[in-house]
Structure formats: structure tokens, C-alpha cells
C-alpha positions as CSV (number, residue, x, y, z in Angstrom):
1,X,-21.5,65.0,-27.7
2,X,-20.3,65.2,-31.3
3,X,-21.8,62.3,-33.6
4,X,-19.0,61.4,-36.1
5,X,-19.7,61.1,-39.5
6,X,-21.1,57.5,-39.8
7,X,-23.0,58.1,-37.1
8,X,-24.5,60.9,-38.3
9,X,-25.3,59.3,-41.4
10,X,-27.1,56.2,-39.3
11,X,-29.2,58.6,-37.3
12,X,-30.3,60.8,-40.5
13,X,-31.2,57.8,-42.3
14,X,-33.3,56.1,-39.5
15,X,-35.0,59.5,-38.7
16,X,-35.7,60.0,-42.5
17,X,-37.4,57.1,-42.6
18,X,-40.2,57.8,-40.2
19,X,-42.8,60.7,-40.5
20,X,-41.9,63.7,-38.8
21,X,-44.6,64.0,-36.1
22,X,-43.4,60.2,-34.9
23,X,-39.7,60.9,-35.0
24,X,-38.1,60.6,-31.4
25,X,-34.2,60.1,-30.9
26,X,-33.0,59.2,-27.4
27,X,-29.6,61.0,-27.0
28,X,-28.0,61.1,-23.3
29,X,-30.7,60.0,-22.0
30,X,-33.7,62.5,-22.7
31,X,-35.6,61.6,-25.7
32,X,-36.3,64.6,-27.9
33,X,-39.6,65.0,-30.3
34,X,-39.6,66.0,-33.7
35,X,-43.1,67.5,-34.6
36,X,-44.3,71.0,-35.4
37,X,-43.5,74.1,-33.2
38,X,-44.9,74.2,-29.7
39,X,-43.6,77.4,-28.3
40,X,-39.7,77.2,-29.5
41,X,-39.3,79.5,-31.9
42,X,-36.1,77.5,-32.8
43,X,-38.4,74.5,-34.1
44,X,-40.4,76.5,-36.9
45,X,-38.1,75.3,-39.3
46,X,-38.8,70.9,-38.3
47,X,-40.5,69.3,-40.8
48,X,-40.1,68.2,-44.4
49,X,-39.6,71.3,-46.9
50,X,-39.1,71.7,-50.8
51,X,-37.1,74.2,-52.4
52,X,-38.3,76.0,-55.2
53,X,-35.1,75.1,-57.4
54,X,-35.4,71.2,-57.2
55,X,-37.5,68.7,-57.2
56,X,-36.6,67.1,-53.8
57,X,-38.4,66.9,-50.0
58,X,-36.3,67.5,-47.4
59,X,-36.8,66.8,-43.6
60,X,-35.5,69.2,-41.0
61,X,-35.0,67.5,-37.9
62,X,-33.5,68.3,-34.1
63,X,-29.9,66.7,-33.4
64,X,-27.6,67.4,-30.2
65,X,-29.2,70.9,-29.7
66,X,-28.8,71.7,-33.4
67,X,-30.6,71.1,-36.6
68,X,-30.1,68.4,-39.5
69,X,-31.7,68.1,-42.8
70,X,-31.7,64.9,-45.3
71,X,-33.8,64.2,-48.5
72,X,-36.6,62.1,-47.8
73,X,-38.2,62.1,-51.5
74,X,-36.3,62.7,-54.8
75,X,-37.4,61.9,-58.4
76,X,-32.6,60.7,-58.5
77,X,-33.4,57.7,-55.9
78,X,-29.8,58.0,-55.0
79,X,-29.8,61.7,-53.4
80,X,-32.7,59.4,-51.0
81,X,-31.6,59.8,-47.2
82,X,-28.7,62.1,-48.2
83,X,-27.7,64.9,-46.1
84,X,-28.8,67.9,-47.0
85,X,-28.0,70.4,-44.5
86,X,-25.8,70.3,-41.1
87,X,-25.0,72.3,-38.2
88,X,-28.0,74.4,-38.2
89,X,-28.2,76.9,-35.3
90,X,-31.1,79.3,-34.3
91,X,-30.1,82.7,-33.7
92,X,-32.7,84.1,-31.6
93,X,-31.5,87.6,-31.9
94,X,-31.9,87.9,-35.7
95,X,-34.6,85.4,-35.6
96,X,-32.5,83.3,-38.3
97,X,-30.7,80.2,-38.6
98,X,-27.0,79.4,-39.9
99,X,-25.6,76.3,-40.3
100,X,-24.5,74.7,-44.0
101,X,-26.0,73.2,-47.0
102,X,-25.0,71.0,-49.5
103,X,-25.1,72.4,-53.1
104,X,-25.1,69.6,-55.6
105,X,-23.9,71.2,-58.5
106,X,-20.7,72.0,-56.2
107,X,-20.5,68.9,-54.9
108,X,-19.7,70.5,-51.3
109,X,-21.3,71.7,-48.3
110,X,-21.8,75.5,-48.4
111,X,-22.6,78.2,-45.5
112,X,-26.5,79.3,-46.0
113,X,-28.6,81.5,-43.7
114,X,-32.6,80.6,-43.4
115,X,-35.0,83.2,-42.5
116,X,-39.4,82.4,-42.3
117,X,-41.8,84.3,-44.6
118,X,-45.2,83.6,-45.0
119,X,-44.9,81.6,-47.6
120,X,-42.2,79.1,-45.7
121,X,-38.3,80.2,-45.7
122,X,-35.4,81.9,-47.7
123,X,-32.6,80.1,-47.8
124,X,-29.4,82.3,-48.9
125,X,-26.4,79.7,-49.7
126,X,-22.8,80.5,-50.4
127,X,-21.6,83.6,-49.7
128,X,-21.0,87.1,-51.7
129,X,-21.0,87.3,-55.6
130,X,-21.3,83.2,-55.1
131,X,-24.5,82.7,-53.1
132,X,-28.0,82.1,-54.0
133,X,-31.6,82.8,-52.4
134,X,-33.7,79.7,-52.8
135,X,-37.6,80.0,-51.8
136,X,-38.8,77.5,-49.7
137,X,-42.2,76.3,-48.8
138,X,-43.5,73.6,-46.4
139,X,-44.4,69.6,-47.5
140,X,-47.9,69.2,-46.2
């Protein structure tokens, strides 16, 4: 089931506006559970983030057997229950996840790649001579 746009705005601005460890989202029937990893490896990335570039938090949240993101606290109130990234897919083989983020300065969403460290994840957005690697490190 594909939400359309509206609709995925509705659902990331509810679900932004709950903690993270309560969020649950009843889609065709079967409620899913955001909270922290409990054996998918998939989930590491679920939960609210901040990239070292900005001064934003962001939640990472299942949708529709993918990944969503929106800004949850922002010092510009109006980038509040954006979204931030879409489309996010774990790749179990590289142990990465793809999907597409939305660069502000570009006003546009862009491809981007996420990989863990131990410090929380790399994000590389954009692509070639145009992307950048954003350090990433978990909200607590």
C-alpha cells in the first residue's frame, strides 16, 4: 500500500508528535512498534538523531515496510514535523540503508546512503562530486 503525499504528511506529523518508544501505527491491520532495536538489524536506525551540520532532531520511524524521518525539534519552528527523509530501505547485505533525504539548501530531496559507527551513523547525500558525509549521533 502506497500512502500518497497528504497522507504521508498526516501520519509523519502524528507520529512526530509522540515519543518514540510509544509510537504505534496500525496499517492493514497489524500494528507496528517504534522503539529501539530488538533483534532486526533493520531497526538500529528508529529513533530521534541529530546531524552534526544542523541544529535539528530528527525521528526515524517504520512506515509500510520502509523507513521515514521528520524533524521533531528545530531552533526555525517551521522545518517542525517536516519530512526529512523518505523511502529508506535496509540492505541487509551491505548492512546499509538507502532511501532519500531532503537537503535544505537545495530545496529537494536527494539520494543518501546511511551506514552505523560507534558513534551513531554516516549519512553520505547526493551523489558524486555533489554529495556530502554528515556525522550522525543519537538524541538520548
Amino acid at each position: 500500500m502506497r500512502l500518497s503525499l497528504v497522507s504521508r504528511r498526516v501520519l509523519v506529523a502524528s507520529l512526530l508528535a509522540l515519543p518514540v518508544t510509544a509510537v504505534t501505527v496500525v496499517m492493514a491491520g497489524a500494528p507496528l512498534v517504534a522503539q529501539q532495536p530488538q533483534g532486526n538489524p533493520a531497526d538500529a536506525i528508529v529513533g530521534d538523531w541529530r546531524p552534526g551540520d544542523m541544529n535539528v532532531d530528527v525521528r526515524i520511524f517504520p512506515s509500510n515496510g520502509q523507513y521515514l524521518a521528520g524533524i521533531v525539534k528545530a531552533d526555525n519552528q517551521e522545518l517542525v514535523n517536516k519530512e526529512m527523509m523518505r523511502g529508506i530501505a535496509y540492505d541487509p547485505n551491505t548492512k546499509t540503508w538507502k532511501g532519500e533525504v531532503f537537503a535544505i539548501k537545495r530545496g529537494e530531496f536527494v539520494p543518501m546512503t546511511i551506514k552505523l559507527t560507534p558513534a551513531g551513523f554516516e549519512m553520505v547525500a547526493g551523489s558524486g562530486f555533489m554529495s556530502k558525509t554528515i556525522q550522525w549521533t543519537r538524541v538520548q
